[in-house]
DOFI-630301 format. One record per residue (C-alpha): x, y negated, z. Coordinates in Angstrom, 1 decimal. Layout:
<sites>
        u        v        w
        X        Y        Z
...
</sites>
This chain:
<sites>
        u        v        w
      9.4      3.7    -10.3
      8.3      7.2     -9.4
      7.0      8.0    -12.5
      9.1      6.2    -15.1
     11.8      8.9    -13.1
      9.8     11.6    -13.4
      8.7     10.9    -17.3
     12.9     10.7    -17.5
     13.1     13.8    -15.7
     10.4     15.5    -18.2
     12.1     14.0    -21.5
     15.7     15.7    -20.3
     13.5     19.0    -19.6
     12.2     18.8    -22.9
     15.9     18.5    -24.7
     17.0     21.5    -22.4
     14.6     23.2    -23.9
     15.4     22.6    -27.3
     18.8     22.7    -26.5
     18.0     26.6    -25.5
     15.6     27.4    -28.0
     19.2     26.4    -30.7
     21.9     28.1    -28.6
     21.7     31.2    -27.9
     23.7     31.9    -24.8
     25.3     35.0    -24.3
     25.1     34.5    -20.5
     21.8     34.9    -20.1
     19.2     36.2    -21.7
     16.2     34.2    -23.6
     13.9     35.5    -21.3
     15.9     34.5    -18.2
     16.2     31.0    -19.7
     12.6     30.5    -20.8
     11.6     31.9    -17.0
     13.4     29.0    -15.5
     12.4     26.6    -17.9
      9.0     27.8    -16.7
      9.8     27.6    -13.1
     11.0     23.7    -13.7
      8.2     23.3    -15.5
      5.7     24.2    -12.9
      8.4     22.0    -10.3
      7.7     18.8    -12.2
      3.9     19.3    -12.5
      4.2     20.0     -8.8
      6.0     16.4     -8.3
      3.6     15.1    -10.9
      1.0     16.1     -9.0
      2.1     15.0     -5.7
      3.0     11.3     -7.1
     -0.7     10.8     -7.9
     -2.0     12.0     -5.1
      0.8      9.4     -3.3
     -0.2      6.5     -5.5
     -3.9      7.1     -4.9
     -2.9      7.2     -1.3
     -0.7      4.1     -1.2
     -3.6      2.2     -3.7
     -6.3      2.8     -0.3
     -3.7      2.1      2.1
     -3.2     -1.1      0.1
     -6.8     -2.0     -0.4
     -7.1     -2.0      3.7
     -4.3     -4.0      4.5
     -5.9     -6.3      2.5
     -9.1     -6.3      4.2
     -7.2     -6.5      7.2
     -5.8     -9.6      6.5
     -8.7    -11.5      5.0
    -10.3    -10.8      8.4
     -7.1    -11.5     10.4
     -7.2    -14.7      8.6
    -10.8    -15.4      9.5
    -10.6    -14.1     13.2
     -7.6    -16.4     13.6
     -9.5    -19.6     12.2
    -12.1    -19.3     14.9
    -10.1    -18.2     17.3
     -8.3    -21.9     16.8
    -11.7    -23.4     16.6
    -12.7    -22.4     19.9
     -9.4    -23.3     21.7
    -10.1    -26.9     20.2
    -13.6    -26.5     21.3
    -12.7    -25.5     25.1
    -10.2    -28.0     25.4
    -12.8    -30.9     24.0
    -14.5    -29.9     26.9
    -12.6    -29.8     29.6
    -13.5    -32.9     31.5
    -11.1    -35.6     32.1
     -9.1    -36.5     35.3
    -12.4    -38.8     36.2
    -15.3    -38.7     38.3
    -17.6    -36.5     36.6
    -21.1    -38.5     35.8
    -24.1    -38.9     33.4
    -22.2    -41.6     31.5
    -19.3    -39.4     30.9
    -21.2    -36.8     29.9
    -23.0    -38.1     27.6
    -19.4    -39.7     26.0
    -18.4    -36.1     25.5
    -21.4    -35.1     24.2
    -21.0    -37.5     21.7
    -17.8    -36.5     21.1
    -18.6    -33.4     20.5
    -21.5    -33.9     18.1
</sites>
């Protein structure tokens, strides 16, 4: 969005300066005008500039929030996994022998 203002901004820049080069104004003089041309000129590269270095910024910050949530994703699986695991092996309110045991071993496999 940045940029489709900014190639909006340039096009307008680039009629003014037409617009100058035609009229001649009597209030200032042509080498008043073409030194703030200038000056805008520099601004916008300036902006231009500073938008890359933003969308180059913003693509990295992107690319890690990403990785941040494939691994979120993944941490989060096993984290659920070993809840399930832990709570398969709890034993149950009975007397704790070789025969139940081996149930829950069984269970487990």
């Amino acid at each position: 969005e940045l940029e489709n203002q900014l190639m909006t901004k340039s096009e307008t820049l680039g009629e003014l300066r037409q617009s100058l080069a035609v009229n001649d104004s009597t209030e200032q003089t042509p080498e008043a005008q073409s030194l703030g041309i200038a000056e805008l000129c520099e601004m916008m590269d300036s902006t231009v500039s500073q938008v890359a270095q933003l969308k180059a910024s913003m693509q990295s910050i992107l690319e890690q929030w990403r990785a941040y949530d494939e691994i979120y994703a993944e941490v989060s699986l096993m984290t659920t996994r070993y809840l399930y695991c832990i709570e398969q092996c709890k034993p149950s309110g009975e007397e704790v022998s070789l025969e139940a045991l081996k149930r829950q071993v069984k269970t487990l496999q």
